[in-house]
C-alpha positions as CSV (number, residue, x, y, z in Angstrom):
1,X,-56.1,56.8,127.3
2,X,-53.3,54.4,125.7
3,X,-50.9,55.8,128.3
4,X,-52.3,55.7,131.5
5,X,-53.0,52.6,133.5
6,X,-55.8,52.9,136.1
7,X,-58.4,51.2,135.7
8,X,-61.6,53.9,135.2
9,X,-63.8,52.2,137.5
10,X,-61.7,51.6,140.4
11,X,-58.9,53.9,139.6
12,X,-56.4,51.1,140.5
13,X,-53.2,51.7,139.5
14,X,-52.9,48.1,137.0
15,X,-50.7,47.5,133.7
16,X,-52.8,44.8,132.5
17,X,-56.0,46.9,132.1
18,X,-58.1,46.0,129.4
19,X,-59.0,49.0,126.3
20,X,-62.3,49.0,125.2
21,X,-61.7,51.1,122.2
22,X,-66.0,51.2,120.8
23,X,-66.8,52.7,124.6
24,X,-63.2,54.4,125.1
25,X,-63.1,53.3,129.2
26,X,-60.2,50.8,130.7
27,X,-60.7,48.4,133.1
28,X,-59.2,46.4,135.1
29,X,-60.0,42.4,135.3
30,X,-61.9,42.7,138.5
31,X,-64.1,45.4,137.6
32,X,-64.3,43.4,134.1
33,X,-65.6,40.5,135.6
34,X,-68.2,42.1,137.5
35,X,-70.3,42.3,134.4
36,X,-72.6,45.5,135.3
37,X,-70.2,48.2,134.5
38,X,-72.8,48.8,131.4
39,X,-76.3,48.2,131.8
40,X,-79.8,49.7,130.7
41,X,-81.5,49.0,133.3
42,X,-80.0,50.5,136.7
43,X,-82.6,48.6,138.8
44,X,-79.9,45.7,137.9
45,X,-77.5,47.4,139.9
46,X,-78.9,48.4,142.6
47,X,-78.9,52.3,141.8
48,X,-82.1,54.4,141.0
49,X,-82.8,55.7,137.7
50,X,-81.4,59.6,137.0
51,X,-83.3,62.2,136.4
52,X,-83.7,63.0,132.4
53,X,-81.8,65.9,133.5
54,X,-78.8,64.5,133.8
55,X,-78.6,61.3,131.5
56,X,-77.2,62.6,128.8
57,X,-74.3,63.3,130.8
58,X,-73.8,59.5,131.4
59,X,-71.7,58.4,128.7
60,X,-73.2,55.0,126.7
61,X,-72.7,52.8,123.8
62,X,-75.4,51.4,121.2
63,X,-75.3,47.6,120.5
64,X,-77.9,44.9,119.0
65,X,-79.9,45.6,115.7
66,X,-82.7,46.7,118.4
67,X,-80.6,50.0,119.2
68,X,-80.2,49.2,122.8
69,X,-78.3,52.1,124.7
70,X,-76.5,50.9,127.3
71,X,-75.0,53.5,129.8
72,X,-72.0,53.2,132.1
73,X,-73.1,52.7,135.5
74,X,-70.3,53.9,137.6
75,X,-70.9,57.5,136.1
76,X,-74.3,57.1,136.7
77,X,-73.2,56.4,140.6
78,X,-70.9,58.9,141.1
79,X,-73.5,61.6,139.7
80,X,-76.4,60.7,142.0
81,X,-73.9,60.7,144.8
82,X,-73.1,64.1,143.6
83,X,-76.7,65.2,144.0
84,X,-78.3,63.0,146.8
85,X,-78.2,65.7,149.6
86,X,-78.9,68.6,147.1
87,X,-82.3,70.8,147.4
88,X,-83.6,72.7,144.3
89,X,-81.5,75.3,143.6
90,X,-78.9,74.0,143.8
91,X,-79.3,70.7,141.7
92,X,-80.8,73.4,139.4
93,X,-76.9,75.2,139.5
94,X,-75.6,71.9,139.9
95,X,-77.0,70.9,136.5
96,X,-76.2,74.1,134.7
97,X,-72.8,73.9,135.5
98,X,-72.3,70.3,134.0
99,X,-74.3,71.7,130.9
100,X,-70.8,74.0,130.6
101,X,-68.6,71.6,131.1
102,X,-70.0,69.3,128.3
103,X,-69.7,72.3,126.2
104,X,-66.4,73.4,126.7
105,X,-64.9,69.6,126.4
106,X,-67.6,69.2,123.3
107,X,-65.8,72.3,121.6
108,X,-62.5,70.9,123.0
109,X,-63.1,67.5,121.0
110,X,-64.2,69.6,117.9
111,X,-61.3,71.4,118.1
112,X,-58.9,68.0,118.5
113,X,-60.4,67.1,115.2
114,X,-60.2,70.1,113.5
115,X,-56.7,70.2,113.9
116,X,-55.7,66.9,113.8
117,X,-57.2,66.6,110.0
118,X,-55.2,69.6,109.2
119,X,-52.6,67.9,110.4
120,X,-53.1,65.1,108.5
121,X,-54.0,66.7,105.5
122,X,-50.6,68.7,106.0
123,X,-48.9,65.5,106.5
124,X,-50.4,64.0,103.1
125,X,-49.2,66.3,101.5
126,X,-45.4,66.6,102.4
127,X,-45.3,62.8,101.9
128,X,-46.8,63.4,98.5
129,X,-44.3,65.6,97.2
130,X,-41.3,63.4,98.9
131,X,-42.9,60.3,97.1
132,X,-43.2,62.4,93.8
133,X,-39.9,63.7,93.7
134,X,-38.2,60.2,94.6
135,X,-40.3,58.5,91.9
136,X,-39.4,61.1,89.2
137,X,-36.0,60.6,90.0
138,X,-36.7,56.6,89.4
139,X,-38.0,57.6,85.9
140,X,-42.1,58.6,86.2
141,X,-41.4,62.3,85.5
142,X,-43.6,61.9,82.7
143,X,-46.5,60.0,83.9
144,X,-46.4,62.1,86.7
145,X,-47.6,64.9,84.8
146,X,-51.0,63.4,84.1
147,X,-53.5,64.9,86.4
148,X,-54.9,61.2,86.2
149,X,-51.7,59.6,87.8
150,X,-51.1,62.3,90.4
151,X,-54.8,62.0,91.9
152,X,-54.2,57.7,91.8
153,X,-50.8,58.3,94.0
154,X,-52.3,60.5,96.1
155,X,-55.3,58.3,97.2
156,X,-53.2,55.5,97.7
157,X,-53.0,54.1,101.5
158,X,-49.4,55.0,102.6
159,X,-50.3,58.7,101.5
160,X,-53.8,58.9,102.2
161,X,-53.5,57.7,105.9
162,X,-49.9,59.3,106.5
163,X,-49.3,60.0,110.4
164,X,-45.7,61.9,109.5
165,X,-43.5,63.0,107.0
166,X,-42.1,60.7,104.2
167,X,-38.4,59.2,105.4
168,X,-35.7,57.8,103.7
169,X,-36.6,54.7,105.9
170,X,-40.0,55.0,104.7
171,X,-39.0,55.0,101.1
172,X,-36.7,51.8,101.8
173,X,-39.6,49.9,103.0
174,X,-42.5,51.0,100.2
175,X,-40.4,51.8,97.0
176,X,-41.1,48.1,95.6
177,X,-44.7,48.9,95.8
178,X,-44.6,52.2,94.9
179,X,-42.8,51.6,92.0
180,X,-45.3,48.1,91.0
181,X,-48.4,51.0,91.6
182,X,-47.3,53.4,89.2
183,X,-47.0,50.3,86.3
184,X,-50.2,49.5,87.5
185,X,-51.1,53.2,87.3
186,X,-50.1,53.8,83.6
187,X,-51.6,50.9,82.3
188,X,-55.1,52.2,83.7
189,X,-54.5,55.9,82.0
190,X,-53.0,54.2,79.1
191,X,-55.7,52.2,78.4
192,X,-58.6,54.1,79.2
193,X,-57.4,57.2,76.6
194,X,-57.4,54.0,74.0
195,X,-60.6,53.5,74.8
196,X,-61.8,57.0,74.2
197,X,-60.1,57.2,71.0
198,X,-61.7,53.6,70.0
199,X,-65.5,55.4,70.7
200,X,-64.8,58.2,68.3
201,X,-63.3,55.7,65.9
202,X,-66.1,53.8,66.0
203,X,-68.6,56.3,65.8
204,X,-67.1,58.0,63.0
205,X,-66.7,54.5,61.4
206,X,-70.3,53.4,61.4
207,X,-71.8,56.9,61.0
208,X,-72.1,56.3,57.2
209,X,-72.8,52.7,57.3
210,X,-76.4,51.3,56.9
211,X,-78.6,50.5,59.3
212,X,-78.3,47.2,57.8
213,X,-77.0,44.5,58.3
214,X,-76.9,45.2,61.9
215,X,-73.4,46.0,63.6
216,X,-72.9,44.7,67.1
217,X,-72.5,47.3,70.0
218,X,-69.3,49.4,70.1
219,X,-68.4,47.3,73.3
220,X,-68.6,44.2,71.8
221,X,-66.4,45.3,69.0
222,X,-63.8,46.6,71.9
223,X,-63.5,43.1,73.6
224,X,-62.4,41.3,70.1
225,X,-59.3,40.2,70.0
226,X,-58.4,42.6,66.8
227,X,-59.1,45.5,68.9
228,X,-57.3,44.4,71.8
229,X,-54.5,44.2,70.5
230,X,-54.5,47.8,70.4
231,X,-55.8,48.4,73.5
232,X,-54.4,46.4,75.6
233,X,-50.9,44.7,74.2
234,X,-49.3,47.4,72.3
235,X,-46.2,48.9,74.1
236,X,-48.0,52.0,76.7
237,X,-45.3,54.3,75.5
238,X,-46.6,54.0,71.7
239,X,-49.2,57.0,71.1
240,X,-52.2,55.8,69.3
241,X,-54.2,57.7,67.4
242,X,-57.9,57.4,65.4
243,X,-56.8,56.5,62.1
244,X,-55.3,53.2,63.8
245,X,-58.6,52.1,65.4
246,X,-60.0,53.3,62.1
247,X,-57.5,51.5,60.2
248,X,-58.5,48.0,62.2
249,X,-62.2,48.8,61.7
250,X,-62.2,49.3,58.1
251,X,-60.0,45.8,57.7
252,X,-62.1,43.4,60.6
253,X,-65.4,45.1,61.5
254,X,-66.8,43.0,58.5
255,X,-65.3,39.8,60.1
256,X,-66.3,40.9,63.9
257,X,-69.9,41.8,62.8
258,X,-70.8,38.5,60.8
259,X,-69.2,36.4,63.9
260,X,-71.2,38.5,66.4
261,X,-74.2,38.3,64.3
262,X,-73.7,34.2,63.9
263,X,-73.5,33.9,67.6
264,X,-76.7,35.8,68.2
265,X,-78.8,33.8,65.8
266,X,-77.9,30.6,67.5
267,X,-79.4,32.5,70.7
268,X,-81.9,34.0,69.0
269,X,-83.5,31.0,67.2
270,X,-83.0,29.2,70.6
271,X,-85.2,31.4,72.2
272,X,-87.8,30.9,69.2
273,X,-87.6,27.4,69.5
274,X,-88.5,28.1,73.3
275,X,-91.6,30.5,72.0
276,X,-92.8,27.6,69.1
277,X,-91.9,30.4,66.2
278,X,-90.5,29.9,63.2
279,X,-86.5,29.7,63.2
280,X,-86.1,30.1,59.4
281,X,-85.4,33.8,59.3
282,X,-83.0,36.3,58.4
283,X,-82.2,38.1,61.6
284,X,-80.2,40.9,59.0
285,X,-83.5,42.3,57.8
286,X,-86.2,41.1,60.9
287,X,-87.5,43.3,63.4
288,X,-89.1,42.0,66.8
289,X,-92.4,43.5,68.3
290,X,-92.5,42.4,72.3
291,X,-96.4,41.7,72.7
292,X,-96.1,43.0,76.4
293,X,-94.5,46.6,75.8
294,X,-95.0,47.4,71.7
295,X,-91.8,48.2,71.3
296,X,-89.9,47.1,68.1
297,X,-86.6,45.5,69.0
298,X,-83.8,45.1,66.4
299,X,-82.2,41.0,67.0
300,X,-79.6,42.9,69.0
301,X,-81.6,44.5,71.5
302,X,-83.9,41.5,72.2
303,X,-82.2,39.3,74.5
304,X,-81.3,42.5,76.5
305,X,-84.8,43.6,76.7
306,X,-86.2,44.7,80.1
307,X,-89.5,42.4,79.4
308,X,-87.1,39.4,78.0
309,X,-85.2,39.4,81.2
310,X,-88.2,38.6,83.1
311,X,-88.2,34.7,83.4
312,X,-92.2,34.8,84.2
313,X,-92.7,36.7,81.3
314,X,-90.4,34.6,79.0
315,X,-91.9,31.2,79.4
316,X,-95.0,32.7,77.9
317,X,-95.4,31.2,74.2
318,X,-96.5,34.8,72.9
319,X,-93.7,36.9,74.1
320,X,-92.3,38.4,70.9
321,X,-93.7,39.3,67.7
322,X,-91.9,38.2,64.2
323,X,-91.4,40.6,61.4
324,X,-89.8,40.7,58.3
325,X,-89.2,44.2,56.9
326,X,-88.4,43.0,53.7
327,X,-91.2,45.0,51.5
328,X,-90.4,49.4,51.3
329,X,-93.6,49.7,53.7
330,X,-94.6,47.2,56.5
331,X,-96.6,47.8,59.7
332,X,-97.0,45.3,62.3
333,X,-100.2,42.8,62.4
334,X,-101.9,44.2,65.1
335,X,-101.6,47.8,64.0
336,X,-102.9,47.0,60.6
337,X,-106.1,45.2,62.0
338,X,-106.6,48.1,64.2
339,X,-106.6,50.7,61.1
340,X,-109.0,48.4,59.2
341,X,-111.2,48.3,61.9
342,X,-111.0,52.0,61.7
343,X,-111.7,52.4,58.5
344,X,-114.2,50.1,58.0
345,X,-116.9,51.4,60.4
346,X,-116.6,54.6,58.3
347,X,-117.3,52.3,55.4
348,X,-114.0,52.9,53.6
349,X,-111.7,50.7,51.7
350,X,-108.9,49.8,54.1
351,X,-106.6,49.3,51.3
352,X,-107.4,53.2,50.3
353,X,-104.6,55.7,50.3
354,X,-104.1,59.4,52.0
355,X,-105.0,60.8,48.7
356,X,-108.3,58.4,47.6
357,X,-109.6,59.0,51.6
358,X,-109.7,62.6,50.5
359,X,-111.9,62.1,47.0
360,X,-114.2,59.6,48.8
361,X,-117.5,61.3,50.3
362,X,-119.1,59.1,52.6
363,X,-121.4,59.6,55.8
364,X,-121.2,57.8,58.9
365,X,-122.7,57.3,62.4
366,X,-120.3,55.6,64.0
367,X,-116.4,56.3,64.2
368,X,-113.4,56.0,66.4
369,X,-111.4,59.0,67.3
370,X,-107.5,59.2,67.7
371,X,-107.2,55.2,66.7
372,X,-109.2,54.1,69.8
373,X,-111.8,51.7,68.0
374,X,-113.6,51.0,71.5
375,X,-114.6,54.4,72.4
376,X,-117.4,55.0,69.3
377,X,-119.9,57.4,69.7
378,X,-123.0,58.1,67.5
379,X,-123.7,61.4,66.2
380,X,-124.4,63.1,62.2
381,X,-121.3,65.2,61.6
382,X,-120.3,66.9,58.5
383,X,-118.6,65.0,55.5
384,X,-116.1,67.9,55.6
385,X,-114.8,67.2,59.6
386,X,-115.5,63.7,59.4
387,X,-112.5,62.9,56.3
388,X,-110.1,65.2,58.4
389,X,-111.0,63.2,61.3
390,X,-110.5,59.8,59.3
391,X,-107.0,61.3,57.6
392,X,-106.0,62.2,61.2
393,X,-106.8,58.6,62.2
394,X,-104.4,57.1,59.1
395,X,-101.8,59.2,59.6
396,X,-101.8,58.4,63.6
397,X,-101.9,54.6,63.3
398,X,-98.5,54.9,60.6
399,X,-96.8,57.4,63.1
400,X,-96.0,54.8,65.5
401,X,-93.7,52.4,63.2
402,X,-90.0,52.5,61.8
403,X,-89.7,51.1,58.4
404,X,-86.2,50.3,56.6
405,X,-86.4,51.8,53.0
406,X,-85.4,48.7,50.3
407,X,-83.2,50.9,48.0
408,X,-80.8,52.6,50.6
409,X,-81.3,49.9,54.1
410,X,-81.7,53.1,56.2
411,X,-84.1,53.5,59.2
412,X,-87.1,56.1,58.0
413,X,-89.9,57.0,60.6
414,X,-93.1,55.7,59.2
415,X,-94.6,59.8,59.0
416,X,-91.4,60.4,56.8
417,X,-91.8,57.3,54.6
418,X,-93.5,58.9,51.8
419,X,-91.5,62.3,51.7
420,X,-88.6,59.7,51.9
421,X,-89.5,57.7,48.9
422,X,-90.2,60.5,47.0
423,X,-87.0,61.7,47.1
């Protein structure tokens, strides 16, 4: 198409023909001008509509968010021309033999394609190893041998979209920018294997710490300015190892954490404030309950709740729960009222332990099942059942809660606590 002249409408021979690339046709200014050359509506035109046989063979182009097809009328034309004068059998032929045509140039077009992105990918290729074995000779032998920095070269634009091989010419004109991508390259590798090592630092750090005081996320600790200096500023051809993230950690984690933890008390008791709580607290050893979902939130997790980033939800003055963990053995106000409840309509002591519920001998009518205090039902049942049922109950309503043990500051699950504190 790009090196012929004639217009495709009128066939006139014209070196100022127009390219429409989206509909692949050239045309001349006249026939440009006429403004019907694509239409979807033939009546427009003055040429009858084509059979359904035959209208896919009319090439068009889709424009509009409506999807309007819009099909080139001078093909249209020159196919009912073709079949005016024709009776049955032979339109019937007639079509058939279009029906190959299509085929063969359909496979034709495939093939085209086929070839030309073997071509390309051939192309790519050579151009890849020409670029690699002028940039090792420049002095990137050994970043080229990171599987990383090969696979960053090779996507990069004068590769990727080569339409030939890699000449000295070539190499003249890009080397600058070559040469500024694989600085750029190395610095991404660099720093993202010093990242890696800073994860396994950290996690090998902290893995014996306490769970309190509470340490801020490993990415927060990354983006301090002790750690960065690792990361990002030191020299890429210095090889890092753990022991100097763990090195840094063991001298500034102390320091990072109590900054971290200073900054989200101010935004913590700011969003207290906002609820009409209390403010005077000790966010180290405090434990939020959101009132919407249940679920206990350490200080660090709060303002990165799901239910705390909804701004209806927010402005409502019960939003989050206070807690103080502060005693070996605390469960949350709502939980404990629902146990008492519990235990009172089976006319026990709330305050009882696992071990008096099981010397007690009581009979009752009315008692809740699996910690659901609505859904009572009335029947005698046998003392026996009845304190298995109510020990069940107990045990269920403690499940639910994580306490944090006063001697050691680690995280027990509230089944566990006993076995824990018996150790």
């Amino acid at each position: 198409m790009l090196f012929t002249t004639e217009c495709h409408v009128c066939l006139a021979p014209n070196s100022d023909a127009l390219v429409e690339f989206v509909t692949q046709t050239r045309l001349c200014k006249a026939c440009l001008d006429l403004g019907n050359v694509f239409s979807d509506d033939y009546r427009v035109t003055s040429c009858p509509k084509l059979d359904r046989d035959i209208e896919g063979d009319v090439p068009f182009i889709e424009l509009g968010d409506n999807r309007s097809f819009y099909q080139h009328v001078p093909s249209a034309v020159a196919l009912l021309s073709e079949t005016m004068n024709m009776d049955d059998p032979e339109y019937i032929a007639w079509c058939n033999l279009k029906g190959e045509e299509n085929t063969k140039r359909r496979r034709a077009a495939s093939k085209c394609t086929e070839t030309y992105n073997q071509l390309s990918a051939l192309w790519s290729q050579t151009r890849l190893q020409s670029v690699t074995r002028r940039l090792e000779a420049k002095g990137w032998k050994n970043e080229l041998k990171h599987q990383v920095s090969k696979d960053y070269l090779e996507a990069h634009t004068l590769i990727a979209d080569a339409k030939g091989p890699f000449t000295d010419s070539d190499w003249r004109s890009t080397r600058s920018t070559l040469i500024q991508y694989m600085r750029v390259v190395k610095l991404r590798r660099v720093q993202q294997e010093r990242v890696e090592l800073f994860w396994k630092a950290y996690s090998e750090h902290t893995a014996s710490l306490p769970a309190l005081p509470v340490l801020p996320p490993a990415a927060t600790v990354g983006r301090s300015a002790e750690l960065q200096k690792l990361i990002s500023k030191r020299n890429l051809d210095e090889t890092l190892t753990v022991d100097d993230f763990l090195a840094v950690l063991d001298t500034h984690l102390v320091q990072i954490a109590s900054k971290w933890r200073s900054t989200q008390k101010v935004a913590l008791k700011k969003l207290l404030r906002q609820a009409k709580r209390e403010t005077n607290l000790c966010l180290a050893v405090s434990v939020f309950q959101c009132q919407k979902c249940s679920m206990h939130l350490w200080p660090t997790e709060v303002l990165a709740h799901s239910c705390f980033l909804n701004n209806t939800y927010c402005k409502d003055s019960g939003a989050f729960g206070v807690y103080d963990l502060k005693p070996a053995i605390v469960l949350p106000e709502d939980r404990m009222e629902m146990g008492r409840r519990t235990l009172m309509r089976s006319e026990i002591d709330p305050k009882a332990t696992i071990a008096e519920l099981d010397k007690q001998r009581h009979r009752s009518d009315s008692f809740c099942i699996r910690g659901h205090p609505q859904e009572s039902i009335e029947r005698i049942v046998d003392e026996k059942w009845l304190q298995q049922e109510q020990r069940e109950v107990y045990e269920w309503l403690m499940s639910f809660d994580e306490i944090i043990c006063r001697r050691c500051s680690h995280l027990v699950a509230s089944g566990f606590a006993h076995e824990h504190l018996a150790e």
